[in-house]
N, C-alpha and C positions, 0 to 999 in steps of 0.2 A: 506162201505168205512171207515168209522168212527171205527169198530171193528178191519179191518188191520192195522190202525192205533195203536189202541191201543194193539192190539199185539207185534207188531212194538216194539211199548214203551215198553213193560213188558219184550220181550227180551233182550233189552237191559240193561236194570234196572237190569236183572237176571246174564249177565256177569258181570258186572261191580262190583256187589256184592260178586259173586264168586271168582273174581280175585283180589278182597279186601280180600276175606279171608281166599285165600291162602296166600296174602301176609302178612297176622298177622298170619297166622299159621305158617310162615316161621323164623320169628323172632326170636322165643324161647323162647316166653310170656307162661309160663304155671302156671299163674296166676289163668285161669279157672280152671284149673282140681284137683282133691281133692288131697292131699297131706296125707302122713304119719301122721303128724303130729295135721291136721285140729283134732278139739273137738269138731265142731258145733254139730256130730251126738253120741256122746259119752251121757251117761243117767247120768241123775243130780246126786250127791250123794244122800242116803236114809237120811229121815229127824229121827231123836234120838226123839221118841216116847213121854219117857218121858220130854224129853225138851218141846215138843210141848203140852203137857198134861197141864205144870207147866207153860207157856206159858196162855194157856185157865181160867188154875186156878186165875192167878194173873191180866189175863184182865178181867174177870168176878167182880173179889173183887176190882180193879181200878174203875171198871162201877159202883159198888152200894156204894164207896166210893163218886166219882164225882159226883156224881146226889145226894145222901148228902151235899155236898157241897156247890152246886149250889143251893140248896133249902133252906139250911141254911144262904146263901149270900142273898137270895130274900129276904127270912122273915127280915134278919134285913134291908135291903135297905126300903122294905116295913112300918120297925115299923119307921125310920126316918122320912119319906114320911109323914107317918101319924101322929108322933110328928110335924112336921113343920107345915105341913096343920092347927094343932089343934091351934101351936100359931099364926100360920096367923088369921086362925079365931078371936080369942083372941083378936088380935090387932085391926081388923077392926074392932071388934065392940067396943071397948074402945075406940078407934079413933072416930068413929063417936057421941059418946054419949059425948066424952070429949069438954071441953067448955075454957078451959086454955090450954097456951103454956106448963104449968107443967106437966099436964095431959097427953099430948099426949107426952112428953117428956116422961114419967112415962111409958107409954103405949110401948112406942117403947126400950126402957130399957129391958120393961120386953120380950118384944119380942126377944131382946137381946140374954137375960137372958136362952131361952128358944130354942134357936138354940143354944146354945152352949152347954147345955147340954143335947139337942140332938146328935150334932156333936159326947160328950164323949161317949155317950152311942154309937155310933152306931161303932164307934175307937174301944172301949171295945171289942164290938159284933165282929167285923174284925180279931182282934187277939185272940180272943178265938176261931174261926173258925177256923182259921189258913190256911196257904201255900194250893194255889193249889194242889190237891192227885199229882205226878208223875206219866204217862204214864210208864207202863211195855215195854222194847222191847227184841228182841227174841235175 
């Protein structure tokens, strides 16, 4: 019972879709169908060899430029890092060994003193490195 049923159903379902789609075939929707004009199937143009060559060449020399770069940016972040740390050190122990307000006044002065010419050097270092390389594009 349950089977004629759903046969039942499925003939139905099968007219009613059929005479759905005659009636959008009737319309004179020919949206679907491929036109004269359509390119989806048309082949890409050829790619100019040598562009693609000089392409490869100039992201090769971008790659070992940037990673230059980037190594040349660490090391000086790195020598800042490690000037400041020296005169942190510096300071705390002058801090702690000092016994006057002059002292530690003296102490944090020179700590001062010693971020800031940290600061230029590493300013220096920035600009002699120079501008991010520019990405090559095709």
């Amino acid at each position: 019972m349950k089977i004629s049923k759903l046969l039942a159903a499925g003939t139905v379902v099968l007219a009613v879709m059929s005479s759905s789609a005659s009636a959008f075939a009737s319309t004179g929707d020919t949206s679907s169908t491929p036109s004269a004009t359509d390119t989806s199937t048309t082949l890409p143009p050829k790619r100019d060899r040598e562009a693609a060559a000089k392409f490869r060449t100039d992201m090769l020399a971008w790659q070992v430029s940037f990673s230059k770069w980037v190594a040349d940016r660490a090391a000086a972040v790195k020598d800042h890092r490690d000037a400041i740390a020296s005169a942190s050190a510096t300071m705390k122990t002058a801090m702690t060994s000092a016994t006057t307000k002059e002292a530690r006044k003296a102490a944090m002065d020179a700590f001062k003193a010693a971020s800031k010419q940290a600061k230029e050097e590493l300013d220096a270092a920035l600009a002699e490195i120079g501008e991010r390389p520019a990405r090559p594009s095709r």
